[in-house]
DSSP file (Angstrom, degrees, kcal/mol; ACC not computed):
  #  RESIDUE AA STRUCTURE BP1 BP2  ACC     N-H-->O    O-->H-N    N-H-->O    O-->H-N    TCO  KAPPA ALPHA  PHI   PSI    X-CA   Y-CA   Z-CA
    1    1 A X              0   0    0      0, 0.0     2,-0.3     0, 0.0   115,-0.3   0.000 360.0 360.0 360.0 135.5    6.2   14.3   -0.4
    2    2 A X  E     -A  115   0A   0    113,-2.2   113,-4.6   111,-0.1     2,-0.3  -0.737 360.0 -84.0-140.8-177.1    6.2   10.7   -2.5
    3    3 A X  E     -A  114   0A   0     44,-0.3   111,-0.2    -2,-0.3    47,-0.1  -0.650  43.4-109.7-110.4  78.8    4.6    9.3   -5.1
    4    4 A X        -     0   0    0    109,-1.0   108,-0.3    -2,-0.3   109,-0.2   0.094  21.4-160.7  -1.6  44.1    1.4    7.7   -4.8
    5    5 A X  B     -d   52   0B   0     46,-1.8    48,-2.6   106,-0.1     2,-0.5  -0.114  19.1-150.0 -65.1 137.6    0.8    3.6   -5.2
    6    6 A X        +     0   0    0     46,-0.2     2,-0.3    48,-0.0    48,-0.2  -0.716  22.6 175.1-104.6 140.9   -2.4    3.3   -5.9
    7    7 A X        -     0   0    0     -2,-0.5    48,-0.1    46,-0.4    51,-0.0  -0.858  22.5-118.3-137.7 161.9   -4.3   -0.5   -4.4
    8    8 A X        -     0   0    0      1,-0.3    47,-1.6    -2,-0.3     3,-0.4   0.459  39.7 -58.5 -73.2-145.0   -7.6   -1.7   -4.4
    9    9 A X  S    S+     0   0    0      1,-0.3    -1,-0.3    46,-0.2    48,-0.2  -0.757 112.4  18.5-103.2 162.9  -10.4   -2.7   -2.1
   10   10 A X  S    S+     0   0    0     46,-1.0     2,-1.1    -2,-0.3    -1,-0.3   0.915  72.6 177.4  60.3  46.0   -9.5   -6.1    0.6
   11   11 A X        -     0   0    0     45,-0.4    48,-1.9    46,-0.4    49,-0.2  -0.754  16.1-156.9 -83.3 102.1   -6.1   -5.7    0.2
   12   12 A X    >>  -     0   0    0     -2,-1.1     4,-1.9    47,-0.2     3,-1.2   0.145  23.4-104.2 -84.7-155.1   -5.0   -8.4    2.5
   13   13 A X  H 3> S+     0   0    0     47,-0.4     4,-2.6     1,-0.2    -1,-0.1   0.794 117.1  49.4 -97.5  -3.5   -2.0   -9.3    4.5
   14   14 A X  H 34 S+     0   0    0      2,-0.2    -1,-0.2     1,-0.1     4,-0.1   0.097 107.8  56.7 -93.0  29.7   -0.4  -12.0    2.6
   15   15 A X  H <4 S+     0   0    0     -3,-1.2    22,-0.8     2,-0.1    23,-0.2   0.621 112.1  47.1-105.3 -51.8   -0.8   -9.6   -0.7
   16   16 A X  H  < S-     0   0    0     -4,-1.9    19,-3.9     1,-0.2     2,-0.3   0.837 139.9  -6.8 -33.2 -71.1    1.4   -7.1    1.8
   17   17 A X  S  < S-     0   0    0     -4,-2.6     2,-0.3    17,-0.2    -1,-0.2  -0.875  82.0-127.0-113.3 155.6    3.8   -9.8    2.5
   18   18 A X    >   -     0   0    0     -2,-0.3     3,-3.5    -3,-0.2     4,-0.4  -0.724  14.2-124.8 -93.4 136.9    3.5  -13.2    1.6
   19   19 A X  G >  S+     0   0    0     -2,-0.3     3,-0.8     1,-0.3    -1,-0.1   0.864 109.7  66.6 -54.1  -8.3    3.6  -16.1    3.8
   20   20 A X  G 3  S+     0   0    0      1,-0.2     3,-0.4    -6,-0.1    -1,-0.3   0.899 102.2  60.5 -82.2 -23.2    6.4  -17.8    1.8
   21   21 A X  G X  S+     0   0    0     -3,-3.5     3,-0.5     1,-0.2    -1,-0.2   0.355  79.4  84.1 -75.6  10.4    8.5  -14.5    3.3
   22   22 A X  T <   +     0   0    0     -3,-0.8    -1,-0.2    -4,-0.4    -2,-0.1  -0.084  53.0  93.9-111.5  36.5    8.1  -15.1    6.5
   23   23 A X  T 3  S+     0   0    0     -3,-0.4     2,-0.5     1,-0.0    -1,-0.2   0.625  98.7  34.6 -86.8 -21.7   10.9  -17.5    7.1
   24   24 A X    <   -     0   0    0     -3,-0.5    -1,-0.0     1,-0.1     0, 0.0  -0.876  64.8-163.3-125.7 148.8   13.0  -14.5    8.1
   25   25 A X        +     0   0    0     -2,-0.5     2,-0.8    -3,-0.1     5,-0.1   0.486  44.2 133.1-127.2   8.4   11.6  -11.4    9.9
   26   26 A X    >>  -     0   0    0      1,-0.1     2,-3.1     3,-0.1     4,-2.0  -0.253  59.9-133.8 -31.8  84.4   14.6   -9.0    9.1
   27   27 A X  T 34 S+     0   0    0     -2,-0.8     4,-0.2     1,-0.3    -1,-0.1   0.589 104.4  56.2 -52.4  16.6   12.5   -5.4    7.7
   28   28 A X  T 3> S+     0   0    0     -2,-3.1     4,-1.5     3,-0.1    -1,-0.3   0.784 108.1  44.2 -71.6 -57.3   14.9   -5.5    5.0
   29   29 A X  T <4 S+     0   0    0     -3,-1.0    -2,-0.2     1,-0.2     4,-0.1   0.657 113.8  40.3 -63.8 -25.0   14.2   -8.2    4.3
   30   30 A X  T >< S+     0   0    0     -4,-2.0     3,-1.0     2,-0.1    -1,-0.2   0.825 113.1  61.3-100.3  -6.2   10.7   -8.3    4.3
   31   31 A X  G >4 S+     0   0    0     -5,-0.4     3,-2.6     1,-0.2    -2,-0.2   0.956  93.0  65.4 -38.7 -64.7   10.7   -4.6    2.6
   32   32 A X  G 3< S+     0   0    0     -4,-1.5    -1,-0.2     1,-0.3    -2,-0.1   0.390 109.6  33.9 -76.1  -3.0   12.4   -6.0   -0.3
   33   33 A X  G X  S+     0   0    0     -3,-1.0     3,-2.2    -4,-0.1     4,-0.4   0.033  87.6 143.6-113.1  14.9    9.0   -8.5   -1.3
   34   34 A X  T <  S-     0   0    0     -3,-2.6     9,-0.8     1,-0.2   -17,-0.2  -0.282  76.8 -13.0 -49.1 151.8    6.4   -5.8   -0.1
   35   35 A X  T >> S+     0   0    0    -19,-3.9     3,-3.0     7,-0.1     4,-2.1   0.368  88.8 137.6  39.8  15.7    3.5   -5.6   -2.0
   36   36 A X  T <4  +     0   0    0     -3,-2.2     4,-0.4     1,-0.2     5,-0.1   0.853  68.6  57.4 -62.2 -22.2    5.0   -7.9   -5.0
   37   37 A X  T 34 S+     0   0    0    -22,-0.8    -1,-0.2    -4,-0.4   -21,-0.1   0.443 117.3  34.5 -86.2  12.9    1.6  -10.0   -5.5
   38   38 A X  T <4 S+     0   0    0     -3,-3.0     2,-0.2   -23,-0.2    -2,-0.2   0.749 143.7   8.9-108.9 -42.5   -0.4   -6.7   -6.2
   39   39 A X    ><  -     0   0    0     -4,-2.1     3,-6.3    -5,-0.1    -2,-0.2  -0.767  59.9-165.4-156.1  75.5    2.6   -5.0   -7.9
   40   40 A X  T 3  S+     0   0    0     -4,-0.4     4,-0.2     1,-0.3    -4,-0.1   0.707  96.9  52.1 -32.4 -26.0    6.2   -7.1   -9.0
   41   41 A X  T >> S+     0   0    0      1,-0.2     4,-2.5    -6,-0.1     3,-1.0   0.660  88.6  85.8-110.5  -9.2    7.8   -3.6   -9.5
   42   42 A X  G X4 S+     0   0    0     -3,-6.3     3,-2.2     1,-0.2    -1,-0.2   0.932  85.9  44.5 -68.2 -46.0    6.9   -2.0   -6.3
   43   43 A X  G 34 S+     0   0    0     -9,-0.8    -1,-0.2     1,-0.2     3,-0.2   0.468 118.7  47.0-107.9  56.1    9.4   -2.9   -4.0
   44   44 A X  G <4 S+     0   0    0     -3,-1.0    -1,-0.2     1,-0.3    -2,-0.2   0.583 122.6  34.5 -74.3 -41.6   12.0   -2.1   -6.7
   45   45 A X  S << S+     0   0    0     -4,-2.5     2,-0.4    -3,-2.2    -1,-0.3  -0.685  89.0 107.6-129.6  60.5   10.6    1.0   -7.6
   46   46 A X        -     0   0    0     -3,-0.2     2,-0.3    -2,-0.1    30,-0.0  -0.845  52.3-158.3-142.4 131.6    9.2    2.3   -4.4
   47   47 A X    >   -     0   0    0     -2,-0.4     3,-2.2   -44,-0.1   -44,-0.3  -0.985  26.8 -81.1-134.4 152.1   11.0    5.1   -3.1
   48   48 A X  T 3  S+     0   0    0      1,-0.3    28,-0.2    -2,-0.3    27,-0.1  -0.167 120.8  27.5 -31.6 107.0   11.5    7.1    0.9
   49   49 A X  T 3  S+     0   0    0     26,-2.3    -1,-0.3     1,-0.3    27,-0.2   0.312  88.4 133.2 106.5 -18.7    8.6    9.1    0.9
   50   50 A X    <   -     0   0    0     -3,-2.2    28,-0.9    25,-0.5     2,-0.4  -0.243  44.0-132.3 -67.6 163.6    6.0    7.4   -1.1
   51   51 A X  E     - e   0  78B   0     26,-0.2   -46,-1.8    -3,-0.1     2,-0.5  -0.881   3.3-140.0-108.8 162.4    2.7    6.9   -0.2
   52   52 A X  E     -de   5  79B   0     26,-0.9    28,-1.0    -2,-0.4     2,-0.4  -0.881  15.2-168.5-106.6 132.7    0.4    3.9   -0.3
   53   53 A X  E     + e   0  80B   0    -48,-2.6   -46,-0.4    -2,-0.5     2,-0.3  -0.984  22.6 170.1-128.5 138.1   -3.5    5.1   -1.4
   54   54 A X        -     0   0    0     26,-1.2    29,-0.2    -2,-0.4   -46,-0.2  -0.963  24.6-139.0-144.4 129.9   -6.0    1.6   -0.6
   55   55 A X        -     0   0    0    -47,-1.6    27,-2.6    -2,-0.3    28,-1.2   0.698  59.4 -12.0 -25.6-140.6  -10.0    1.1   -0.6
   56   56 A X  S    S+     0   0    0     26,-0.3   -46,-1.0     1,-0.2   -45,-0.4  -0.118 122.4   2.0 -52.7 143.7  -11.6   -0.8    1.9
   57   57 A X  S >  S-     0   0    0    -48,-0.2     3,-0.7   -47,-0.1     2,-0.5   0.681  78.0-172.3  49.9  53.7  -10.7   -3.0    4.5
   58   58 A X  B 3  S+g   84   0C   0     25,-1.6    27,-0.5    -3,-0.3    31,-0.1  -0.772  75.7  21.0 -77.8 146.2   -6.4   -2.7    3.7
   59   59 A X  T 3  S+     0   0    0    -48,-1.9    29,-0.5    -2,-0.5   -47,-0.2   0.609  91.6 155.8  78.6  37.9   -4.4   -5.0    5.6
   60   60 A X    <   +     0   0    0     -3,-0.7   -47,-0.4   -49,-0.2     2,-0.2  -0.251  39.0  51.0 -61.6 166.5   -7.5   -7.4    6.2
   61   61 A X  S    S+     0   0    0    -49,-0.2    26,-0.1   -48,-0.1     2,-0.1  -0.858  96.0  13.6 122.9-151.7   -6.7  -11.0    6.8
   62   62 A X  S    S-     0   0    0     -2,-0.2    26,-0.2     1,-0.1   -49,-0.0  -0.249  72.4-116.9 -65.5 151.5   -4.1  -12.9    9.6
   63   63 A X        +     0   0    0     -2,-0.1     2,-0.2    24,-0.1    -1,-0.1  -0.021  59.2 151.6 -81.0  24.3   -2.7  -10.6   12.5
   64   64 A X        -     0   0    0      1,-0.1     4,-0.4     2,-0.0     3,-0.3  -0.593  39.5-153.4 -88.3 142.8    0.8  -11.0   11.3
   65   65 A X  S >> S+     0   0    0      1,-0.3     4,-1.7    -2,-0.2     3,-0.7   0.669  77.7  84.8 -90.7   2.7    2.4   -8.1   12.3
   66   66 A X  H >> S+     0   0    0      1,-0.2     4,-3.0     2,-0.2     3,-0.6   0.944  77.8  83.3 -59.7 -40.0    5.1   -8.2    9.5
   67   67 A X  H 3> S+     0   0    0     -3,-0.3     4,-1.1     1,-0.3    -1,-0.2   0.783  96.5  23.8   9.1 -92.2    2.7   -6.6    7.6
   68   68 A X  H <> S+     0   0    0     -3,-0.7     4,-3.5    -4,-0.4     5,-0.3   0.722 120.4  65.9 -82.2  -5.9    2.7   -3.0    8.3
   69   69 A X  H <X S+     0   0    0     -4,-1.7     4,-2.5    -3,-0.6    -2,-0.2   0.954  94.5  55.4 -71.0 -33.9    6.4   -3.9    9.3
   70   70 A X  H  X S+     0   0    0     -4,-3.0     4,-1.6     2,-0.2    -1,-0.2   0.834 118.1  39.2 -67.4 -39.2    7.1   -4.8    5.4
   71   71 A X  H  <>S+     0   0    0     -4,-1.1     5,-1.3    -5,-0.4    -2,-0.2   0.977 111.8  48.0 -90.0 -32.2    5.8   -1.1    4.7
   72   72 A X  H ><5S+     0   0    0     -4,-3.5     3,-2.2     3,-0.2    -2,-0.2   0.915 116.3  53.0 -54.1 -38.5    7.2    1.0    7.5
   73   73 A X  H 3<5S+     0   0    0     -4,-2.5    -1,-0.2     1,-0.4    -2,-0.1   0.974  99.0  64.9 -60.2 -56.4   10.6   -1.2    6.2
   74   74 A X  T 3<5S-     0   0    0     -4,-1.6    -1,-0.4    -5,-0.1    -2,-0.2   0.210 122.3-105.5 -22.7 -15.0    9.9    0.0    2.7
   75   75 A X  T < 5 +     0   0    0     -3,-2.2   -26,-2.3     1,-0.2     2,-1.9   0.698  63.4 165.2  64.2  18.8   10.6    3.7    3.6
   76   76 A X      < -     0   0    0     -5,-1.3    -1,-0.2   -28,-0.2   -24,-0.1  -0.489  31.2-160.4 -38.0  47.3    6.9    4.3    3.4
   77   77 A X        -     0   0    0     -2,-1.9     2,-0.4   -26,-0.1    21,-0.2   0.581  66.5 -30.1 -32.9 -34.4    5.6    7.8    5.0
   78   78 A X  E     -e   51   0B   0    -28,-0.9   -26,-0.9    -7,-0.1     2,-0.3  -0.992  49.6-114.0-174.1-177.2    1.7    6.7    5.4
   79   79 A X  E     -e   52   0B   0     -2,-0.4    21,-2.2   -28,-0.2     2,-0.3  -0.886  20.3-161.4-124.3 121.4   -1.2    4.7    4.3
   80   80 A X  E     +ef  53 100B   0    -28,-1.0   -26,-1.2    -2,-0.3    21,-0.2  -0.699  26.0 165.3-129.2 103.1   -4.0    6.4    3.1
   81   81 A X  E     - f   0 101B   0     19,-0.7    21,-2.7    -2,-0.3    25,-0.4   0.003  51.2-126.9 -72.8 167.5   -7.0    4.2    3.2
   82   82 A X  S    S-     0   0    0    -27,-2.6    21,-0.3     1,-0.7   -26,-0.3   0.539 100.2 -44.1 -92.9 -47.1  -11.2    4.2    3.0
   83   83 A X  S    S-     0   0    0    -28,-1.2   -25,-1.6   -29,-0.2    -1,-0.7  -0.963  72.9-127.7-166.4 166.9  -11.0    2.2    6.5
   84   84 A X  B     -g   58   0C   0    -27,-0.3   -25,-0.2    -2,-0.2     5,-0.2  -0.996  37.7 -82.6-137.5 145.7   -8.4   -0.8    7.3
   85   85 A X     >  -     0   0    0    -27,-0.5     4,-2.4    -2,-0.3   -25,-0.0  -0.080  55.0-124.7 -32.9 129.1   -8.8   -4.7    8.7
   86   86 A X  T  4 S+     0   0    0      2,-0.3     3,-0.5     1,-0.2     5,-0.1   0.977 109.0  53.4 -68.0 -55.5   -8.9   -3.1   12.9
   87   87 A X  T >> S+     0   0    0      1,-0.3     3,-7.8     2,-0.2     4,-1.8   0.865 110.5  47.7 -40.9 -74.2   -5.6   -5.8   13.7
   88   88 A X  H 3> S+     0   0    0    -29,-0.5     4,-3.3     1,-0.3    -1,-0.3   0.687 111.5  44.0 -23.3 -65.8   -4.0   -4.3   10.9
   89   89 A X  H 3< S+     0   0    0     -4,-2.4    -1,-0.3    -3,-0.5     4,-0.3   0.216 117.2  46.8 -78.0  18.1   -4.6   -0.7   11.8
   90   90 A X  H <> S+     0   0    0     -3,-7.8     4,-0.7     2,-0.1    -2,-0.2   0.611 115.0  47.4-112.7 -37.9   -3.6   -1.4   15.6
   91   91 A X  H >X S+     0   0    0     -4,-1.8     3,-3.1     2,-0.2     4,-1.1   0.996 109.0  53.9 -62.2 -57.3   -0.3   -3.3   14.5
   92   92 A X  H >X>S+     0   0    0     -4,-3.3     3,-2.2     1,-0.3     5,-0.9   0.784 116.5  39.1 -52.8 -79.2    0.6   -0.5   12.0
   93   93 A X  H 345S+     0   0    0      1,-0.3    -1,-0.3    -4,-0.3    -2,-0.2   0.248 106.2  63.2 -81.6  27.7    0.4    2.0   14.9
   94   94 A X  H <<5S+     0   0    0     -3,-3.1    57,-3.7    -4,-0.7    -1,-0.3   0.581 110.5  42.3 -61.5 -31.5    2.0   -0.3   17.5
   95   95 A X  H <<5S-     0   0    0     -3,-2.2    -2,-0.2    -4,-1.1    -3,-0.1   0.299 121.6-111.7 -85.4   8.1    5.0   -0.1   15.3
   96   96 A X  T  <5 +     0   0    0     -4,-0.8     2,-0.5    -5,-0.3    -3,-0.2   0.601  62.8 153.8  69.9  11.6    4.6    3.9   14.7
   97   97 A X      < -     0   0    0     -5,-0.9    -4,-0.2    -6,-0.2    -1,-0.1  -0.558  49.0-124.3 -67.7 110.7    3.6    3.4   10.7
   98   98 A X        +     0   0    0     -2,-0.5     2,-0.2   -21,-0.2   -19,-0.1  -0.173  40.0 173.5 -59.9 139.1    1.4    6.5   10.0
   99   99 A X        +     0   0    0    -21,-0.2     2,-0.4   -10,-0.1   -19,-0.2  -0.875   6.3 175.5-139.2 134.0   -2.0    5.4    8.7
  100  100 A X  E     -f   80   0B   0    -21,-2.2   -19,-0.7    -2,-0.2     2,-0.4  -0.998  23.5-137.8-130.3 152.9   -5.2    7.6    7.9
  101  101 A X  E     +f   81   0B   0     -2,-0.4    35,-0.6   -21,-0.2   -19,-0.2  -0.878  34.9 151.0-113.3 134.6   -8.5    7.0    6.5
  102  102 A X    >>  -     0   0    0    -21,-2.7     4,-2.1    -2,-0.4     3,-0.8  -0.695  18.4-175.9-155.7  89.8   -9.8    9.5    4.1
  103  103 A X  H 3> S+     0   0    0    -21,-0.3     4,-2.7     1,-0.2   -20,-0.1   0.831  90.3  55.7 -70.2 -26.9  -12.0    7.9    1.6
  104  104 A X  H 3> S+     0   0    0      2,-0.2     4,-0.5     1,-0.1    -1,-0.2   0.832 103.0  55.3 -62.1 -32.9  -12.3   11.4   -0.2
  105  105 A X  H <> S+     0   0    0     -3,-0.8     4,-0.8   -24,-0.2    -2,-0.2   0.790 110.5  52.0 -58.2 -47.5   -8.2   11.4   -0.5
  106  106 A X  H >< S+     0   0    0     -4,-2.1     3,-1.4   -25,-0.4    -2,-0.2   0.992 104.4  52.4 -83.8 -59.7   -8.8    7.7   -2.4
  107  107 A X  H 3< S+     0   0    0     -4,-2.7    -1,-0.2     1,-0.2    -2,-0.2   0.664 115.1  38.9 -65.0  -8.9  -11.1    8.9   -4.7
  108  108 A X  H 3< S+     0   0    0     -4,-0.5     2,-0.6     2,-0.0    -1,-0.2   0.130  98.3  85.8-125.7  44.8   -8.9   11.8   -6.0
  109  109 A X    <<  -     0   0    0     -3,-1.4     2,-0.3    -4,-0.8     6,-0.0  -0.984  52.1-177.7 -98.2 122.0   -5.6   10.2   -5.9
  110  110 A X    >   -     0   0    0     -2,-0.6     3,-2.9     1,-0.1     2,-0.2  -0.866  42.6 -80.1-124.2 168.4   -4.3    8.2   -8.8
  111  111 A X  T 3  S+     0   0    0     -2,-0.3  -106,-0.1     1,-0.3  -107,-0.1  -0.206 110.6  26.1 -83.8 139.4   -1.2    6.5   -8.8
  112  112 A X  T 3  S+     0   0    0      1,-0.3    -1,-0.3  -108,-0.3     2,-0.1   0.218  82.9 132.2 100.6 -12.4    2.0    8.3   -9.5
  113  113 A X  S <  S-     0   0    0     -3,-2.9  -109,-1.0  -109,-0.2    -1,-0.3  -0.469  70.1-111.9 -87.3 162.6    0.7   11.6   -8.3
  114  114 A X  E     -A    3   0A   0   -111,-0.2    13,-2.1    13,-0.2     2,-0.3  -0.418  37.7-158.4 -87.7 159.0    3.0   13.2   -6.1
  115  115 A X  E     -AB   2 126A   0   -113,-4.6  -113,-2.2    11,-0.2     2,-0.4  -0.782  10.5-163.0-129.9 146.7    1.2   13.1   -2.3
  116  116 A X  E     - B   0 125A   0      9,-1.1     9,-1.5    -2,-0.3     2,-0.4  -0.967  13.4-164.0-150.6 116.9    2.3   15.6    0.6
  117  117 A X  E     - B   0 124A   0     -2,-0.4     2,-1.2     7,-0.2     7,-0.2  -0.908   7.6-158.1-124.2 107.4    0.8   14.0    3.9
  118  118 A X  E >>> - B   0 123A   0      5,-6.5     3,-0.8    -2,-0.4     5,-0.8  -0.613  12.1-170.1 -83.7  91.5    0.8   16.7    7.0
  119  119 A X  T 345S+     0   0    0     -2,-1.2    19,-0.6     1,-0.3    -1,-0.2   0.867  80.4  44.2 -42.1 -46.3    0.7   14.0   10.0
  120  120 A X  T 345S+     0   0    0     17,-0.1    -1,-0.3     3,-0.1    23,-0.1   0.867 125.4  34.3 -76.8 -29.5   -0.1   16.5   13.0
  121  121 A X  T <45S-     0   0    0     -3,-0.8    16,-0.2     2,-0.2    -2,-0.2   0.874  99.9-134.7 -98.5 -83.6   -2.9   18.5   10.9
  122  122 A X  T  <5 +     0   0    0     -4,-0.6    13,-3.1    15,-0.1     2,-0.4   0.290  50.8 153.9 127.1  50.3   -4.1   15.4    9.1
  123  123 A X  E   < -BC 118 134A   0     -5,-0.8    -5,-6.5    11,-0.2     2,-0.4  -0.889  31.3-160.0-104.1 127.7   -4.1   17.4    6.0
  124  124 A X  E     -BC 117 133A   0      9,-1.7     9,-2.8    -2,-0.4    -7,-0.2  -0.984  11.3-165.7-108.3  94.9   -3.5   15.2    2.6
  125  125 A X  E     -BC 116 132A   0     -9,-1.5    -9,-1.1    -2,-0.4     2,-0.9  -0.689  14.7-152.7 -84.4 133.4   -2.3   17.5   -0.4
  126  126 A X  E >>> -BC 115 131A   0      5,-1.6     5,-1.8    -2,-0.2     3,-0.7  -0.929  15.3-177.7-105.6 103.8   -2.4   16.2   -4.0
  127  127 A X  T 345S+     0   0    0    -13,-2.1   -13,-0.2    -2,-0.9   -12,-0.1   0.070  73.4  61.5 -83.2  27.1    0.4   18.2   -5.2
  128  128 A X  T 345S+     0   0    0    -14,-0.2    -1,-0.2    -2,-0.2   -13,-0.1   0.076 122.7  20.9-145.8   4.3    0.0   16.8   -9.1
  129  129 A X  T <45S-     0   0    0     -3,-0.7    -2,-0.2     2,-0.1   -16,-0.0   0.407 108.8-113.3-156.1  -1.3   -3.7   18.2   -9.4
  130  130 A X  T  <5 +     0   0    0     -4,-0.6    -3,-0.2     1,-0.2     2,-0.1   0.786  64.0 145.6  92.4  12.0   -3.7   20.7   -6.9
  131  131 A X  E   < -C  126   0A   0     -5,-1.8    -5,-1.6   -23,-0.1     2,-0.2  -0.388  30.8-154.6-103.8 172.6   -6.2   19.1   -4.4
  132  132 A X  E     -C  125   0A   0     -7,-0.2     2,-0.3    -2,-0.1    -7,-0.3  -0.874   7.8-174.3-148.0 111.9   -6.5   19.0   -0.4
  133  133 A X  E     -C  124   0A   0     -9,-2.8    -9,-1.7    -2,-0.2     2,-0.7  -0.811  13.7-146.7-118.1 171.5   -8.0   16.8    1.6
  134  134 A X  E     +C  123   0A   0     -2,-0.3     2,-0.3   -11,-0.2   -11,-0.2  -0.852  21.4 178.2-136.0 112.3   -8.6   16.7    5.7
  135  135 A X        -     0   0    0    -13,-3.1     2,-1.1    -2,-0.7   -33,-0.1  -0.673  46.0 -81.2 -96.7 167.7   -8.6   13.5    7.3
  136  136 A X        -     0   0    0    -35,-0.6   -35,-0.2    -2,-0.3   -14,-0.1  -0.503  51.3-147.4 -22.2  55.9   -9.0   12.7   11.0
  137  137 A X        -     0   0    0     -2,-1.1     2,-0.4   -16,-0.2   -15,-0.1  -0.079  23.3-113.5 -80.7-178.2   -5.4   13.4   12.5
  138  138 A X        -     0   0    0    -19,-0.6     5,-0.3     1,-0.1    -1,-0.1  -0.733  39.2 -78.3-122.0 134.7   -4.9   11.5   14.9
  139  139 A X    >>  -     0   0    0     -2,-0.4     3,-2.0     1,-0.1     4,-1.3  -0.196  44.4-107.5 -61.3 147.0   -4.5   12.9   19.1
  140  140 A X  H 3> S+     0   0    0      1,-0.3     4,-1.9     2,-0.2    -1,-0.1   0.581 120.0  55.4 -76.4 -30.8   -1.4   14.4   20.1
  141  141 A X  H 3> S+     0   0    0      2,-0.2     4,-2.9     3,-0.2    -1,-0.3   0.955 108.3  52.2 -57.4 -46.9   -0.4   11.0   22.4
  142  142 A X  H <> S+     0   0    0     -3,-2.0     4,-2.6     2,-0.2    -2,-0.2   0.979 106.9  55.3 -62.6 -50.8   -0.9    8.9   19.1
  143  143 A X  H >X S+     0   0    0     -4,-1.3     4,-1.0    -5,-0.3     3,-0.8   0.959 109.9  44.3 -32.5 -84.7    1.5   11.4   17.3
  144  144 A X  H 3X S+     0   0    0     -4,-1.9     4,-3.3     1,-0.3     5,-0.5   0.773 106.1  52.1 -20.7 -76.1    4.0   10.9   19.5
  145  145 A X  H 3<>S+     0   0    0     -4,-2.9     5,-2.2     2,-0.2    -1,-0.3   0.877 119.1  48.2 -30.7 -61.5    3.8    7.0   19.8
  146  146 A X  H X<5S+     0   0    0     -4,-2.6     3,-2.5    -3,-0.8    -2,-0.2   0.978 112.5  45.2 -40.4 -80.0    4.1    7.6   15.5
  147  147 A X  H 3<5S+     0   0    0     -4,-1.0    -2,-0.2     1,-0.3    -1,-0.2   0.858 111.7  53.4 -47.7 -63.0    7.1   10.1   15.8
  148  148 A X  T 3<5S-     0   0    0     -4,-3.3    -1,-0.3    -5,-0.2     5,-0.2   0.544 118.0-109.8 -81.9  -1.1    9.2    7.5   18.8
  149  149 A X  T < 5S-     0   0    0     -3,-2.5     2,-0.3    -5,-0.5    -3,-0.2   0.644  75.9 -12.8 103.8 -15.6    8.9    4.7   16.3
  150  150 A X  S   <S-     0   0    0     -5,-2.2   -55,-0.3     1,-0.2    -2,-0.1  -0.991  76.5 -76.7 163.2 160.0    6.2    2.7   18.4
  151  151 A X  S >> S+     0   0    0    -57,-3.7     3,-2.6    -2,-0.3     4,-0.8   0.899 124.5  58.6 -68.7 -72.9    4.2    1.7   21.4
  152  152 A X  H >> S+     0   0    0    -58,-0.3     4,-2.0     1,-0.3     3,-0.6   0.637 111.7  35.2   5.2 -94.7    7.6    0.1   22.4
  153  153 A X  H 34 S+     0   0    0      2,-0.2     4,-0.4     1,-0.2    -1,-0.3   0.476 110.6  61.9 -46.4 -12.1    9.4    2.9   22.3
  154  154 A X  H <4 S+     0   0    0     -3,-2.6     3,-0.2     2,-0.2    -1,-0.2   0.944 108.3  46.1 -87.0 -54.7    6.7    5.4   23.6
  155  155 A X  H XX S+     0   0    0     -4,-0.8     4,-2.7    -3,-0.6     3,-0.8   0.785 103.0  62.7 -82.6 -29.1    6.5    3.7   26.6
  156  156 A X  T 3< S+     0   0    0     -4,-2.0    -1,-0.2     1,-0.2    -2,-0.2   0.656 115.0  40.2 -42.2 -15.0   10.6    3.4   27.2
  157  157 A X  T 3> S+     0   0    0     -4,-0.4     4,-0.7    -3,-0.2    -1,-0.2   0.578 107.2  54.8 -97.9 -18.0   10.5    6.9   27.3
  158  158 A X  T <4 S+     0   0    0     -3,-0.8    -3,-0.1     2,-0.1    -2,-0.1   0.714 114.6  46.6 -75.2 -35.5    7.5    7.5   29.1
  159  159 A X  T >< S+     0   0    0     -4,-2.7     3,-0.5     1,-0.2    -2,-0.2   0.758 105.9  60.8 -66.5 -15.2    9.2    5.2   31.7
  160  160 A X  T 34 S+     0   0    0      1,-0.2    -1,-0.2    -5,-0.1    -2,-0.1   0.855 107.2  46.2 -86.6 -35.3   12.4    7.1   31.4
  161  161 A X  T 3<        0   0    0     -4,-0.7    -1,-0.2     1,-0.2    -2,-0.2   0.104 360.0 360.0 -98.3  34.0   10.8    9.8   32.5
  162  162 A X    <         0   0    0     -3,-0.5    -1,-0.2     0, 0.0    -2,-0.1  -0.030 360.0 360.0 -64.5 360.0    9.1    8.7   35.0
């Protein structure tokens, strides 16, 4: 359970991070300027557990993969989109960052209510109004790959057990 940030439509990936951050690729470091050119205070105020709520087309833009790495770094628990730029939504779950599109979830979330995201059901709870919504979840492989952290990691373990 987090607390909601609420973004618009064509949030792209140098809004996420910005290219003037990319000198370093540390996820501390690039945590520590997520999302400041939509919102200075998020990632100050952002806390383990939050959620991200976005329109249209989030993480549109370049294929840099720091991207979803800047939110997964962030302590972020998911993305709840309308739909996201395709790189964007293949990098975020090459790195394991939970993402689901539920355009009904963005139109009754506003920012600061507190957000309960069930990953395996694909059930979205608005705990601050009482609401439920049912995204896609995503097949039991993809979970997995999400849980181990990664494709990376998904496949050392598939190999390990091999």
């Amino acid at each position: 359970m987090g607390k909601a940030w609420k973004f618009g439509h064509d949030v792209d990936t140098d809004v996420i991070i910005p290219a003037r951050y990319l000198n370093r690729s540390e996820p501390e470091h690039l945590a520590a300027h997520c999302m400041e050119d939509a919102d200075a205070s998020f990632a100050q105020n952002v806390r383990e557990g939050d959620i991200i709520v976005a329109g249209k087309n989030f993480g549109c833009g370049s294929s840099r993969e720091h991207a979803p790495l800047a939110i997964k770094a962030a302590k972020v628990k998911a993305v709840i989109a309308e739909s996201y730029g395709r790189i964007f939504f293949r990098n975020a779950l090459n790195i394991g960052m939970p993402i689901l599109e539920c355009p009904e979830a963005v139109a009754g979330i506003d920012a600061g209510d507190e957000v309960d995201v069930d990953l395996q059901s694909g059930i979205i709870s608005n705990l601050t109004k009482g609401t439920t919504y049912q995204a896609r979840p995503f097949p039991p492989f993809m979970q997995e790959l999400i849980k181990v952290g990664g494709l990376i990691p998904y496949v050392k373990e598939k190999n390990k057990n091999a």
